[in-house]
C-alpha positions in Angstrom: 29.3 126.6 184.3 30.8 124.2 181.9 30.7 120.4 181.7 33.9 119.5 180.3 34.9 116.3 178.3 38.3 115.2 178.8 40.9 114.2 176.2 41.8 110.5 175.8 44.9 111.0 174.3 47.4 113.5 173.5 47.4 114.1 169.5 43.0 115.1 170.2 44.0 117.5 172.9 46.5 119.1 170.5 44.4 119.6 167.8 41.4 121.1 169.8 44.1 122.9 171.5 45.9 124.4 169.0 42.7 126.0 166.9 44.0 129.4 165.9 41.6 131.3 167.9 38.4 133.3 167.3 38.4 134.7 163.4 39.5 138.3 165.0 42.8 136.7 166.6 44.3 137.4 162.7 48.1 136.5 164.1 47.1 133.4 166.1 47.8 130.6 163.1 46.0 126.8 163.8 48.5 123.7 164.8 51.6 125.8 164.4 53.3 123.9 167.8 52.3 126.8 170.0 48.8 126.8 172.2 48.2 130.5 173.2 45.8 132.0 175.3 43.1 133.1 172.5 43.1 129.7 171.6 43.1 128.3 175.2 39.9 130.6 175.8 38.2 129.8 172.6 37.7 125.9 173.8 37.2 127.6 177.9 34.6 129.4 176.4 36.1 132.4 178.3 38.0 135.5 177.0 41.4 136.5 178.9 40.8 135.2 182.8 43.8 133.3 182.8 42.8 131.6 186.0 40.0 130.0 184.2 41.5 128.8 181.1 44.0 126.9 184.0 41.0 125.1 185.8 39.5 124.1 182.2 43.1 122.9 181.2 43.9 120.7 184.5 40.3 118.9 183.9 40.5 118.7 180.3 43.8 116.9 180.2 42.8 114.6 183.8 42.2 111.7 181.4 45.9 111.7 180.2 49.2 110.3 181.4 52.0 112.1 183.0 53.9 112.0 179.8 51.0 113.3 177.5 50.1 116.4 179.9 54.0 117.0 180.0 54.2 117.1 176.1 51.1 119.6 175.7 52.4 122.1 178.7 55.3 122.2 176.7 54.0 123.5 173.9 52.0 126.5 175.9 53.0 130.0 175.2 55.1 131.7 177.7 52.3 133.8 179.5 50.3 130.6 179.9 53.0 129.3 181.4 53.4 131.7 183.8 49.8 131.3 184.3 50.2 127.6 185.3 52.5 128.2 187.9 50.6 130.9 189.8 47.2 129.1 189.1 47.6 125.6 189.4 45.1 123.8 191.4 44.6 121.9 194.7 43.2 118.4 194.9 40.7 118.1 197.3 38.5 115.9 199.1 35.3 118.0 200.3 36.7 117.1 204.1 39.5 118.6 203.3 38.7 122.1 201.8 38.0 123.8 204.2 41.0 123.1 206.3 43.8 122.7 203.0 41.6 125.1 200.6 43.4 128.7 200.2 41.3 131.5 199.3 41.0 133.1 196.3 42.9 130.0 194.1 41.8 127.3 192.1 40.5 123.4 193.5 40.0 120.6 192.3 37.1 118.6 194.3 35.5 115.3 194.0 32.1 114.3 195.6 28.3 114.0 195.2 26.8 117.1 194.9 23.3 118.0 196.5 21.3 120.8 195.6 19.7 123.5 198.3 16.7 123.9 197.2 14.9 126.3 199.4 16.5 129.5 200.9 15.3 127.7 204.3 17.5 124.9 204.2 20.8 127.8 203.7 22.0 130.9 205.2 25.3 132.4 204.2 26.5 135.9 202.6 29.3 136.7 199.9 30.5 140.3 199.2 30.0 141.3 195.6 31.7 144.3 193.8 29.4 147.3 193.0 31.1 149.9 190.7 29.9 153.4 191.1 31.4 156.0 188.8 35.3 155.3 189.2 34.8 153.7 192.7 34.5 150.4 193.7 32.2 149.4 196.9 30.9 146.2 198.1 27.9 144.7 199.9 26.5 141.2 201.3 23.8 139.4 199.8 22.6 136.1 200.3 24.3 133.7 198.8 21.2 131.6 197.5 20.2 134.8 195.9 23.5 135.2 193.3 24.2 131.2 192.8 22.8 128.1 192.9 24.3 126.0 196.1 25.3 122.7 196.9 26.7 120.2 199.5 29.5 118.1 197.7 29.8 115.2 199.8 32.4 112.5 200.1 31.7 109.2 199.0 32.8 107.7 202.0 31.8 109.9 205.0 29.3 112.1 205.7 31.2 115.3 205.3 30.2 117.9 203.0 31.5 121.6 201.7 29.5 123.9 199.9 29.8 124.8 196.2 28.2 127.4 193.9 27.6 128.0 190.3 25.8 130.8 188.2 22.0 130.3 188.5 22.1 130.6 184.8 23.4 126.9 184.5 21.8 123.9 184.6 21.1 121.9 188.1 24.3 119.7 188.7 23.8 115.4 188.5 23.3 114.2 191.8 26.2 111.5 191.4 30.1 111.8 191.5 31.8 114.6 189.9 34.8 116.1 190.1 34.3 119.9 189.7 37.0 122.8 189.3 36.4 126.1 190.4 37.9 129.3 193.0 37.8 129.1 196.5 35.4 131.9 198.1 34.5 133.4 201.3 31.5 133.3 203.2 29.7 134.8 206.1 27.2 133.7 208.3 26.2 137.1 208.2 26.0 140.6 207.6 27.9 141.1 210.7 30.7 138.0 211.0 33.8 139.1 212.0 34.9 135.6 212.3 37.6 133.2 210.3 36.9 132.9 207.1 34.3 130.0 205.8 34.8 128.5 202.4 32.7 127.7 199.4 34.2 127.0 195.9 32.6 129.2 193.5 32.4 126.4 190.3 33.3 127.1 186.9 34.1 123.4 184.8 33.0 120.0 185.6 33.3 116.4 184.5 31.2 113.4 185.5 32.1 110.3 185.8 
């Protein structure tokens, strides 16, 4: 997971934005009035999810006025574009997520996250994708086992919704955030059959 920093204005955004690439993209030129998606996932730090480089453009440019976001969409490449449209984010409070939320797109949240720390204080199960040969199977596992979970709370109430980042990253401030990632869904366990619960898998962040 990525802590972000957002623009304050719309000529910086432009000229992080508009970079050229990685030094393999050889036909992607720097500041030529056209942000593409190399150069959208160079600064993402991601290669060619498109989802992601959406989420890590909707908080980068949250700093910036209706008019300045306007001007830089515009100079997007067509895919990315596209891309917008399908992937654009929902706004959430964390008592609304699981109600609003729609799986398998991007949110927007805003709380105080509190880590889990022990396995005891958590019990849920995602499916994960295990490729054997050609075929693709899945399986449950803990949750606590494959990220590092949270309650994000409201500032005003006391309701919560889970979130989860790579265990690779570091341990998320206790204090408001607002945090961008895919909505996910979890099991109480290996047998659930019930409604879908929620948990946004996180991916960028910004603090206040």
């Amino acid at each position: 997971m990525k802590q972000i920093t957002p623009f304050n204005s719309t000529q910086e955004a432009l000229t992080v934005l508009d970079n050229g690439g990685r030094f393999y993209n050889l036909i992607t030129k720097a500041n030529d009035g056209e942000i593409n998606s190399a150069e959208l996932g160079k600064v993402a730090g991601i290669m060619s999810d498109k989802q992601k480089m959406v989420l890590y453009l909707e908080l980068s440019l949250a700093n910036l006025t209706e008019l300045s976001r306007k001007e830089i969409l515009k100079t997007l490449s067509s895919d990315l574009k596209s891309a917008i449209k399908k992937y654009s984010a929902q706004y959430l409070l964390p008592s609304e997520a699981t109600k609003k939320g729609v799986l398998s797109q991007n949110a927007i949240l805003e709380g105080i996250p509190k880590f889990l720390e022990s396995k005891s204080d958590f019990n849920g199960f995602i499916m994960i994708p295990i490729m054997t040969g050609k075929v693709t199977t899945f399986t449950m596992i803990p949750i606590i086992d494959h990220y590092n979970v949270y309650e994000l709370r409201d500032e005003n109430s006391s309701e919560t919704f889970l979130i989860a980042h790579s265990r690779d990253a570091e341990i998320l401030p206790e204090k408001r955030i607002t945090i961008g990632g895919i909505l996910k869904e979890l099991k109480k366990d290996k047998k659930d059959v019930s409604p879908a619960t929620k948990f946004l898998e996180a991916h960028y962040y910004t603090a206040s």
